[in-house]
C-alpha positions as CSV (number, residue, x, y, z in Angstrom):
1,X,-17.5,-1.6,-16.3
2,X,-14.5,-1.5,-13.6
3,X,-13.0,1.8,-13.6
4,X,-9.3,0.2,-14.7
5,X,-11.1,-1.4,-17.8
6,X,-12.5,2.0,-18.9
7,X,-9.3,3.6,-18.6
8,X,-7.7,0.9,-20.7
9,X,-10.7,1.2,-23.5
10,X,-10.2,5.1,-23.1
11,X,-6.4,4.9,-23.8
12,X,-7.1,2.5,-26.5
13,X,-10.0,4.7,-28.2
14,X,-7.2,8.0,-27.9
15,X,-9.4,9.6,-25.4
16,X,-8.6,11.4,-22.1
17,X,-9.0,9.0,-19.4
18,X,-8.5,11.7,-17.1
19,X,-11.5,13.4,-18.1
20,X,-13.2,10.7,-16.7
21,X,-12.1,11.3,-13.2
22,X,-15.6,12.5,-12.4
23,X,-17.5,9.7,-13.2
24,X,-15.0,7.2,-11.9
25,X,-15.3,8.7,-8.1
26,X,-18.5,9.1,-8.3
27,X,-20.3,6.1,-10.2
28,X,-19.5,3.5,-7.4
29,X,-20.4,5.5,-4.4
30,X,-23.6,7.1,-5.7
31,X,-24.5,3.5,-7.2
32,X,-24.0,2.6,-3.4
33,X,-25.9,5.3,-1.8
34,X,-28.6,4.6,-3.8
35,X,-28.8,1.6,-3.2
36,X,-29.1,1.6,0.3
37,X,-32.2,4.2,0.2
38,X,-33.4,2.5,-1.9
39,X,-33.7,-0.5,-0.7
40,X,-34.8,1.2,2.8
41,X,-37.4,3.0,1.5
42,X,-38.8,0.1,-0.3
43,X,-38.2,-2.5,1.6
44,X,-41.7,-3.8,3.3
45,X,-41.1,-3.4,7.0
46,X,-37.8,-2.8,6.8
47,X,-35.6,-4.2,10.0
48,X,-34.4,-0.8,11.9
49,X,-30.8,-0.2,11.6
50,X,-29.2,0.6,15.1
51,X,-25.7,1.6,16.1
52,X,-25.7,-0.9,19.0
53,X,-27.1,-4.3,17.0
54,X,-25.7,-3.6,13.7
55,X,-22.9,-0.7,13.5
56,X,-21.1,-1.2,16.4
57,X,-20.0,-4.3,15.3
58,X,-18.8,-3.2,11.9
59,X,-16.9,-0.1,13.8
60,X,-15.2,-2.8,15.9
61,X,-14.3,-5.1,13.1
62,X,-12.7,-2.7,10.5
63,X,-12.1,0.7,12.2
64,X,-11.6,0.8,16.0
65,X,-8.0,-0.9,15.9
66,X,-7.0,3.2,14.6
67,X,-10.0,4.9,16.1
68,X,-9.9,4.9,20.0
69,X,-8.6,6.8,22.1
70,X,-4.5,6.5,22.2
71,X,-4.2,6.0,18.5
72,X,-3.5,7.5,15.6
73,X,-6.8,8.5,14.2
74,X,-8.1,12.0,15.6
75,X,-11.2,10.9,16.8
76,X,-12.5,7.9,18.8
77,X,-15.5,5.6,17.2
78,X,-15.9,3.2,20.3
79,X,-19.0,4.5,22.0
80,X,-22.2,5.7,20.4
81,X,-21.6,9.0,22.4
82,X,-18.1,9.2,20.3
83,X,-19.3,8.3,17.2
84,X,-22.7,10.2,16.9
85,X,-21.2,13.7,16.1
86,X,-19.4,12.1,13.1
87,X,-22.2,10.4,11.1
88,X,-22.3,12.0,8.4
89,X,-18.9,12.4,7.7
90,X,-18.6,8.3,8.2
91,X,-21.1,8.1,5.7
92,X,-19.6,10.1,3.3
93,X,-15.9,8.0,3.8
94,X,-17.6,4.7,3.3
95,X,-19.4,5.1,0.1
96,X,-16.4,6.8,-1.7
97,X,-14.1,4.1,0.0
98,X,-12.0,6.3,2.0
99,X,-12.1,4.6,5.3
100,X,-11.1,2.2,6.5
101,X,-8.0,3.2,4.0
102,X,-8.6,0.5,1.7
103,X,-8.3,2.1,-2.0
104,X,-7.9,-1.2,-4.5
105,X,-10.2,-2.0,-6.8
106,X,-11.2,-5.9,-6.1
107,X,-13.2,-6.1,-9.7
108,X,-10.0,-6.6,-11.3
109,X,-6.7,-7.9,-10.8
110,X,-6.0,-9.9,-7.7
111,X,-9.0,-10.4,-5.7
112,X,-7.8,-12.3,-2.4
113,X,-5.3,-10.8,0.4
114,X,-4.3,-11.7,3.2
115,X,-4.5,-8.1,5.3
116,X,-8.1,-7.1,3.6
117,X,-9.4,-4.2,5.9
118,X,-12.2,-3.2,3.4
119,X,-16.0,-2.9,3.9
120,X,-18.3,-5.3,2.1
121,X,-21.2,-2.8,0.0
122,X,-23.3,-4.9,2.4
123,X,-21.6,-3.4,5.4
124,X,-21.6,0.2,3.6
125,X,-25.2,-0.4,3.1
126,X,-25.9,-0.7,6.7
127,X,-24.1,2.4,7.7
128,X,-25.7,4.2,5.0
129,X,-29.1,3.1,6.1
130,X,-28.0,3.9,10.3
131,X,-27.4,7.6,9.5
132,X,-29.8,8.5,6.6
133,X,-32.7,6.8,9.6
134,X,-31.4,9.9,12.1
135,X,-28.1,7.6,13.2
136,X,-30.2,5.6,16.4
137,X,-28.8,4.7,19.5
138,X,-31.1,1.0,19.6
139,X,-30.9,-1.1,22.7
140,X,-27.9,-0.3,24.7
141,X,-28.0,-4.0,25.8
142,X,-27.3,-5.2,21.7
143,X,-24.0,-3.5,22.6
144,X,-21.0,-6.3,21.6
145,X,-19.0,-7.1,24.3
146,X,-15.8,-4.0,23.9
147,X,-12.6,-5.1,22.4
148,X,-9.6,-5.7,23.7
149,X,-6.7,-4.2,22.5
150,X,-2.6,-4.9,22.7
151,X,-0.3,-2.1,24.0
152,X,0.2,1.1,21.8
153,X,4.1,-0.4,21.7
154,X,3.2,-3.8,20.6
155,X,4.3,-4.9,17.5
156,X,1.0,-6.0,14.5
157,X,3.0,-9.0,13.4
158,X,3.2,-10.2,17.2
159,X,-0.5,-11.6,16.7
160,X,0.7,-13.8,14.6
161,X,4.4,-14.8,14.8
162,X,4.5,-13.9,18.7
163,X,7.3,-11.5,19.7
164,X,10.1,-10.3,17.2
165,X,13.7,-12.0,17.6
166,X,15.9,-9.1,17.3
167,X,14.7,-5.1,17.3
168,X,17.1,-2.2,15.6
169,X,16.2,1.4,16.3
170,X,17.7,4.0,14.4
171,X,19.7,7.1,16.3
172,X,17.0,9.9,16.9
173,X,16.1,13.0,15.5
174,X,14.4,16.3,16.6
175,X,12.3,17.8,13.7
176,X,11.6,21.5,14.6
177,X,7.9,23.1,14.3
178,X,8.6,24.8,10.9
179,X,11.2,23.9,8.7
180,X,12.0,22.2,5.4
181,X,11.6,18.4,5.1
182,X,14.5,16.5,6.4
183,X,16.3,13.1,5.2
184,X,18.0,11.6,8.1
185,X,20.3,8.8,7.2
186,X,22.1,7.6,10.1
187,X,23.3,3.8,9.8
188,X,22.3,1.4,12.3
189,X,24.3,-2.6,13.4
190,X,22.3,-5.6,13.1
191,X,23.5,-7.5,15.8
192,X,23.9,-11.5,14.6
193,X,26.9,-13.1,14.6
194,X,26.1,-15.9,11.9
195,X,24.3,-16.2,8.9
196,X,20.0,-15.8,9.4
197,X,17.4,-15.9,7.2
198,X,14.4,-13.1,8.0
199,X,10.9,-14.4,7.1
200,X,8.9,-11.1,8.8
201,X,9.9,-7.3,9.0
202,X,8.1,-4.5,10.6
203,X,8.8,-1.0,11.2
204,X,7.5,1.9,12.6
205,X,8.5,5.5,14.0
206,X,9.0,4.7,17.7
207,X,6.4,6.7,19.0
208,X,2.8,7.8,18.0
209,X,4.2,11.5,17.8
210,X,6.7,10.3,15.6
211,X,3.9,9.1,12.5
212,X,2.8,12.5,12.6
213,X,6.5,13.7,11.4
214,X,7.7,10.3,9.6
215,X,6.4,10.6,5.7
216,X,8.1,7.3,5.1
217,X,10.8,5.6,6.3
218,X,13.4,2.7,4.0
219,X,15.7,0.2,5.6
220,X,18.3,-0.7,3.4
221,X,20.7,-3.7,4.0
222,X,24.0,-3.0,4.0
223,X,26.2,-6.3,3.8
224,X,29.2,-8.0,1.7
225,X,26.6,-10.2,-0.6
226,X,25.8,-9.6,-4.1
227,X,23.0,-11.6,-3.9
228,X,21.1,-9.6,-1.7
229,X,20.9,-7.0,-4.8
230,X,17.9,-6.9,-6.7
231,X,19.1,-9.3,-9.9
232,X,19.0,-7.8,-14.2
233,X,16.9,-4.7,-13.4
234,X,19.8,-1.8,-14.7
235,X,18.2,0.2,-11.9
236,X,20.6,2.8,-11.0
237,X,18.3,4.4,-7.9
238,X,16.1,1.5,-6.9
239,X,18.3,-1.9,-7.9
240,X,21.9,-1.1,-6.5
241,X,21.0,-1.5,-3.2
242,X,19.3,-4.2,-1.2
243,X,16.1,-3.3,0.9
244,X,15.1,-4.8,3.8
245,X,11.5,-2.7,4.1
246,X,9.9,0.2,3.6
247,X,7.4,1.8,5.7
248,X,4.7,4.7,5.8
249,X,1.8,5.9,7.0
250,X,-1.0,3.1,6.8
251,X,1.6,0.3,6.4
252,X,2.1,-2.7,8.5
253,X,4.2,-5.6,8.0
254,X,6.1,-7.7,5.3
255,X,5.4,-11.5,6.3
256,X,7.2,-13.5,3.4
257,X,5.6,-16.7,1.8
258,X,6.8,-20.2,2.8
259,X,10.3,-20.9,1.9
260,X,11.5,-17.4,1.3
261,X,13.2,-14.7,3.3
262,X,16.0,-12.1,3.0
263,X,19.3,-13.3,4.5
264,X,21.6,-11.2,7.0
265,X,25.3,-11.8,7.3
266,X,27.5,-11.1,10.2
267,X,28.6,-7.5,10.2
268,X,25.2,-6.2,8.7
269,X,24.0,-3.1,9.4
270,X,20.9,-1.0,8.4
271,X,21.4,2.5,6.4
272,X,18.1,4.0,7.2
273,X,16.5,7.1,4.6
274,X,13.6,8.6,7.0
275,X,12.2,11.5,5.5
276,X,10.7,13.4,8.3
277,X,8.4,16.7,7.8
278,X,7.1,19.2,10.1
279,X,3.8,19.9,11.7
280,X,3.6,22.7,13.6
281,X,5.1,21.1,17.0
282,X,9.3,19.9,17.6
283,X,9.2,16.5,18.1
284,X,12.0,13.9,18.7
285,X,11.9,10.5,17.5
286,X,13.4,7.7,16.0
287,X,12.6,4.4,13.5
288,X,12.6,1.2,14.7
289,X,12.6,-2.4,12.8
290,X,11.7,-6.0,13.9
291,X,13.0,-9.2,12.9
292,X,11.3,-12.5,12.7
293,X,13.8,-15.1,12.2
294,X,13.9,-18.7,11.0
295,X,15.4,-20.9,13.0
296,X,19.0,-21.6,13.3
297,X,20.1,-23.6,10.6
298,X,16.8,-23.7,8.6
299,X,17.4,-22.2,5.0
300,X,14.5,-21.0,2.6
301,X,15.2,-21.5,-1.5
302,X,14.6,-18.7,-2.2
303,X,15.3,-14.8,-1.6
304,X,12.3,-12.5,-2.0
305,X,13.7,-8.7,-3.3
306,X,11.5,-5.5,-2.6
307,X,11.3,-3.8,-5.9
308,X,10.1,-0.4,-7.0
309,X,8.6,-0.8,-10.4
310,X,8.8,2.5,-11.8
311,X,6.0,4.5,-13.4
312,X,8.3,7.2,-14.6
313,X,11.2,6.9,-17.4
314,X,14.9,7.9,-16.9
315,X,16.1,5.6,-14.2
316,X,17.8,3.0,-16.9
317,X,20.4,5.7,-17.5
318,X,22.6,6.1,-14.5
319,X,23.9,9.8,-14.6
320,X,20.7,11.2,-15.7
321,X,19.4,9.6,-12.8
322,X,21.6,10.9,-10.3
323,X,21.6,14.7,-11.0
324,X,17.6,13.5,-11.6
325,X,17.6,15.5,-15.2
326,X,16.2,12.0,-17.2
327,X,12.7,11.0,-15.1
328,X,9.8,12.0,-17.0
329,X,8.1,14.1,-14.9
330,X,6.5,17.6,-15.9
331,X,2.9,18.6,-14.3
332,X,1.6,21.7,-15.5
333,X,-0.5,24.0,-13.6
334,X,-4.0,23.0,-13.4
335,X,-4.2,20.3,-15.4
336,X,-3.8,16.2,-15.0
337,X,-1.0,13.9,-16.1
338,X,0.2,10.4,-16.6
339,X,3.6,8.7,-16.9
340,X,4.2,5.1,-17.2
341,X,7.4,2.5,-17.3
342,X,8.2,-0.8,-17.9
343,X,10.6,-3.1,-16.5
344,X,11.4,-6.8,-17.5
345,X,11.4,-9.6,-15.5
346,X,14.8,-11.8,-16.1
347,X,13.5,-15.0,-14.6
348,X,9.6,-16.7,-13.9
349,X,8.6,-14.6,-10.8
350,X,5.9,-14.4,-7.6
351,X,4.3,-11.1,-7.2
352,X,3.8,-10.9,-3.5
353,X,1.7,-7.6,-2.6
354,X,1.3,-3.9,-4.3
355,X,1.7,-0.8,-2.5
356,X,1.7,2.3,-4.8
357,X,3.8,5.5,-4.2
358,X,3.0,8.5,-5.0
359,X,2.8,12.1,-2.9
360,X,0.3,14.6,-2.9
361,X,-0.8,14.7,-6.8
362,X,-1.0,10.9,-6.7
363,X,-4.6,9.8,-8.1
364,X,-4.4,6.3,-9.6
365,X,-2.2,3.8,-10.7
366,X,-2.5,0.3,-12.7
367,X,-0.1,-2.5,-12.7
368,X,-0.6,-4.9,-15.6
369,X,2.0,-8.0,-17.0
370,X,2.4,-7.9,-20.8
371,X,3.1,-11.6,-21.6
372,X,5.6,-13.5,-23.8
373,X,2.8,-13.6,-26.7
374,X,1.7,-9.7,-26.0
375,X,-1.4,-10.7,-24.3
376,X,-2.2,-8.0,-20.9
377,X,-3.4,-8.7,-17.5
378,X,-4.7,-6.3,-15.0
379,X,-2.3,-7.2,-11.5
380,X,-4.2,-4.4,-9.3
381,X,-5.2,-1.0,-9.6
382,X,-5.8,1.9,-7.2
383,X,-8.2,4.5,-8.6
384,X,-8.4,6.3,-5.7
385,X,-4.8,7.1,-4.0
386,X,-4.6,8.9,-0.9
387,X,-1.5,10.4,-0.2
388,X,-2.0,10.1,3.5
389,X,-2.2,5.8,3.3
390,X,0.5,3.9,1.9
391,X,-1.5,0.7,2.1
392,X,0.2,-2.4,1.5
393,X,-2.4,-4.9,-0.3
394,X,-0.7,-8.1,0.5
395,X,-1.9,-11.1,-1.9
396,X,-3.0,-14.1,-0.6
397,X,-0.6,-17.1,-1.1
398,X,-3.0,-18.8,-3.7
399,X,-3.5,-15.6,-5.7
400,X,-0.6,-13.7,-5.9
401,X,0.6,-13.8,-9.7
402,X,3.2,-16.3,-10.9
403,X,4.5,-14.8,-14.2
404,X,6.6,-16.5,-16.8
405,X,10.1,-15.6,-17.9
406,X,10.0,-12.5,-20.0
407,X,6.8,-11.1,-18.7
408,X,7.1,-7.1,-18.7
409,X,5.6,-5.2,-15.7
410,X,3.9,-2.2,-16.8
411,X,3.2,0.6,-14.4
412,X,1.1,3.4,-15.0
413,X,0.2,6.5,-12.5
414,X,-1.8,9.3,-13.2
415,X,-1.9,12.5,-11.1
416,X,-4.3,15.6,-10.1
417,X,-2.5,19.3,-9.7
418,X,-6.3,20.6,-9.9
419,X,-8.0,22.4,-7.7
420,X,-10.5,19.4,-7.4
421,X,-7.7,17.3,-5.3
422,X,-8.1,18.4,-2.1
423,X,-4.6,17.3,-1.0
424,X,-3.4,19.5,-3.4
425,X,-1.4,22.0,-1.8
426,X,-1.1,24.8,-4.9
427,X,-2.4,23.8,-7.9
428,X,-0.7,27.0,-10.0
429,X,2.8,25.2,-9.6
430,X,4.5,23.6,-11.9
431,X,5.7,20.1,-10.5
432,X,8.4,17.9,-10.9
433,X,10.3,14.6,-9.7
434,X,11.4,15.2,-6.2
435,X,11.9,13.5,-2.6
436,X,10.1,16.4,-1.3
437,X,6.1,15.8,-0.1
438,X,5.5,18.5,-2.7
439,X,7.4,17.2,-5.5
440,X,6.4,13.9,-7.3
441,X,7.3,10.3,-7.7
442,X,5.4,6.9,-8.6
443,X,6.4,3.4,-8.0
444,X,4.9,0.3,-7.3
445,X,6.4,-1.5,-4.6
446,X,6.3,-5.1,-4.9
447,X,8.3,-8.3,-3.2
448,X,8.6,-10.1,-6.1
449,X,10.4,-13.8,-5.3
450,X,12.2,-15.4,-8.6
451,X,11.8,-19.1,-9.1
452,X,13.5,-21.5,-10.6
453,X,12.4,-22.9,-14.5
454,X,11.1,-25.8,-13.1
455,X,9.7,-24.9,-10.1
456,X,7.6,-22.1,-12.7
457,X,7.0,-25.3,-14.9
458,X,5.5,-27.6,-11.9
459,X,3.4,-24.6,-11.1
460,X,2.1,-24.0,-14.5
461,X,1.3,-28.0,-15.1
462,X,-0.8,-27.9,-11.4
463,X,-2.5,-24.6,-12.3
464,X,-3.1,-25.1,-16.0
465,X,-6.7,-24.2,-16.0
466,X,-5.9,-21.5,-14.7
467,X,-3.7,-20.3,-16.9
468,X,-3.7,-17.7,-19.7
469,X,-2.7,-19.3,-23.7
470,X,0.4,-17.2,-23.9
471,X,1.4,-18.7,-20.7
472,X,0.7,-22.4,-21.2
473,X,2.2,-21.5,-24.8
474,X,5.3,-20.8,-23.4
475,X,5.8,-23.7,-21.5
C-alpha cells in the first residue's frame, strides 16, 4: 500500500497517521535494501558491480550536474577517488530517496514529468550492490567518457529555449555573518515598451554564495491589469497580487504549456520579497530573473496564474490575515501536527506542476481534487519533505490534471517538532505561522491555467476513457 493511501485509510479509520511515520520512512527503503542483497547474494554468478561500468554512469546521469567541483553540493562525485570516501553515506541517501532531491511519491497521483531527476529502484539497486561488495574501482578503461558541463552563470532553461530575451536583477544586499533573517523588497523595471507575453521564467540568486543566504526568493508583477490577478480565490495574502515566479533552493524553471503565458505591459516592474538568512560569513548578493518571450505579436489564450493553495485556514478573512491572528497554526512541543485547507476552483482548470512549501517542521503533504459528485483523487504527494529542496515536480503535458468546474483542491501538510526530525532546530518550542525559517507555513504551489467551458468539454469528449464518472457526469 502507497504511503498516501494509508494515510487516507488511517484518517478515515480515526487513527493517528502520524504514528505511522516510522513505518512510512522505513518500509520503502528497507524493502529496497533488501532487495538488492538479496538478490546479490542469491543470484548464481552474480555480474560484479563496479564504479567505473555501472555507477559512474548513474552518478553522471542524475547527480553530477550539483556534485562537482564549482557547484552547489559540498562534495564532488566525478571521480572514483572523490566519490569512494562517501559510499556509504550515498547508500544511505538513495534508498530513503534523499538524493538526488526527488521526494514525490510516483505510486500515486501524477506519474509523468517533464524534469524527473529520480533514481529507478533498478538504479538504487546497483548502488546498493556497488558498496555493500566493498565499493570497487573495476576497469578504469569502463570509465564513460566525462561530461561536459555549461558555465556556473548559464541559465538551466538555456538548454532548451537557447538564451533568455530580457534579464532583471534586483538591487543587492549584504547579509551580515550573524543576524536575524532579513526580507529585502526592493522593486525592480522590466524594461519592454509594448505589450509581451512570457512563456519561460527563471530565477536565481546571482551568485553561488548567494544560494547559501537566499531561503527563497518571489517575483511579483507589478502592472495596471486586473487580469494578471489570480481570478475568485478571496485570497487576501496569496490572490491580490500577481506572481511572476518563485524560487528556492532545489528549484529551476517555470516553462509554460503551449498557448499560455503571463503577459507584461509597458511600465511593469518587479516587487521582489527575498528572504535572506545568515550562515556564518557576510555575503553580498542579489536575485536575478530571465524572460523567455513569444514573439512579437504572437498571443497565447490563455494566462497561466501561480497559486499557493493553502494547507492552513485563516487567509479567507482579510484582517485576520494581515495582523496573522486567523491561520491555523499551533505545534506543540514534541509532538506532530496537521492542518489542511481547501480552495475552490471557479472555472474547469490545468494543474501544471506541485511544489510544496513548508520550513523546517515540514514532513509531508497531499494534494487531492474533491469532484462535483464528492468523489477524491490523489494529485501528488510528498511523504518525505526536505526543508533544504524546494523541488518543483513539473507534470508532463499529457498528465497534468484537467479538473472540471467546481472541483475543490484539498491540501493537507503534516509536520515533525520531534526530536526524530533532524532539521529540527529545538523541538521544546512551541511553533507558529511565520515568514521566519523557524516559524511555519504550508502551501502548494501550483500554475494552474483556467480554460474555457468548451475547450474543458473538447478535452473531456477526447479523453473520455480516461475519465473519472463524476467527471464525465458533469459534462
Amino acid at each position: 500500500m502507497t504511503d498516501a493511501r494509508l494515510l487516507r485509510n488511517c484518517r478515515v479509520a480515526g487513527l493517528g497517521a502520524l504514528a505511522l511515520g516510522a513505518f512510512l520512512t522505513l518500509s520503502g527503503p528497507a524493502a529496497i535494501a533488501a532487495e538488492a542483497s538479496t538478490n546479490g547474494g542469491t543470484a548464481p554468478a552474480a555480474k560484479p558491480v563496479t564504479f567505473a561500468k555501472d555507477v559512474a554512469p548513474i552518478l553522471q546521469a542524475r547527480c553530477q550536474e550539483c556534485h562537482r567541483q564549482g557547484s552547489m553540493a559540498p562534495m564532488s562525485l566525478i571521480t572514483y577517488e572523490e566519490t569512494r570516501p562517501w559510499a556509504k553515506s550515498i547508500r544511505q541517501r538513495v534508498i530513503t530517496h534523499q538524493m538526488p532531491p526527488w521526494h514525490i511519491d510516483k505510486t500515486v497521483g501524477v506519474h509523468e514529468f517533464k524534469n524527473d531527476m529520480s533514481l529507478t529502484d533498478d538504479q538504487i539497486a546497483t548502488i546498493v550492490r556497488w558498496v555493500d561488495s566493498g565499493a570497487p574501482m573495476g576497469d578504469p578503461k569502463d570509465m564513460p567518457p566525462p561530461r561536459q558541463w555549461p558555465a556556473d552563470n548559464e541559465w538551466k532553461a538555456a538548454k532548451e529555449l537557447g538564451q533568455p530575451d530580457l534579464v532583471i536583477k534586483s538591487d543587492p544586499y549584504t547579509m551580515a555573518a550573524h543576524h536575524q533573517d532579513v526580507w529585502w523588497r526592493p522593486v525592480s523595471d522590466i524594461p519592454v515598451t509594448e505589450p509581451r507575453w512570457v512563456r519561460a521564467v527563471e530565477v536565481r540568486p546571482t551568485t553561488a554564495a548567494g544560494r547559501r543566504v537566499t531561503h527563497h526568493a518571489v517575483a511579483y508583477l507589478a502592472q495596471d491589469d486586473p487580469d494578471s490577478v489570480l481570478p475568485g480565490t478571496g485570497d487576501s495574502d496569496f490572490g491580490a497580487r500577481s506572481f511572476l515566479m518563485e524560487w528556492a533552493i532545489g528549484k529551476g524553471y517555470d516553462l509554460y504549456r503551449p498557448d499560455t503565458g503571463k503577459l507584461l505591459l509597458p511600465g511593469s516592474q518587479i516587487s521582489w520579497d527575498i528572504h535572506i538568512h545568515a550562515v556564518g560569513e557576510e555575503i553580498q548578493d542579489s536575485v536575478e530573473l530571465a524572460l523567455w518571450l513569444y514573439p512579437k505579436g504572437q498571443e497565447p489564450k490563455y494566462r497561466t496564474y501561480l497559486t499557493a493553495f493553502q494547507a492552513l485556514r485563516g487567509f479567507k478573512d482579510s484582517t485576520a490575515a494581515q495582523n496573522r491572528l486567523g491561520k491555523n497554526m499551533d505545534i506543540a512541543p514534541n509532538s506532530m501536527s496537521q492542518t489542511d485547507n481547501y480552495t475552490v476552483l471557479r472555472k474547469p482548470a490545468i494543474l501544471e506542476n506541485f511544489q510544496p512549501h513548508m520550513h523546517l517542521r515540514g514532513k509531508a503533504m497531499l494534494v487531492e481534487a474533491i469532484l462535483p459528485d464528492g468523489s477524491v483523487q490523489t494529485i501528488s504527494y510528498v511523504g518525505n519533505f526536505n526543508f533544504n529542496w524546494m523541488t518543483n515536480y513539473i507534470y508532463a503535458d499529457d498528465a497534468a490534471p484537467v479538473l472540471p468546474k467546481g472541483t475543490v483542491i484539498h491540501v493537507t501538510a503534516w509536520y515533525d517538532n520531534t526530536t526524530a526530525n533532524p532539521f529540527n532546530p529545538d523541538p521544546d518550542q512551541w511553533v507558529g505561522y511565520g515568514d521566519r525559517t523557524v516559524d511555519e507555513m504550508g502551501h502548494a504551489w501550483m500554475n494552474v491555467t483556467y480554460i474555457s467551458d468548451e475547450d474543458y468539454n473538447a478535452w473531456a469528449a477526447k479523453h473520455k476513457n480516461k475519465l473519472p464518472a463524476e467527471a464525465t457526469a458533469q459534462r
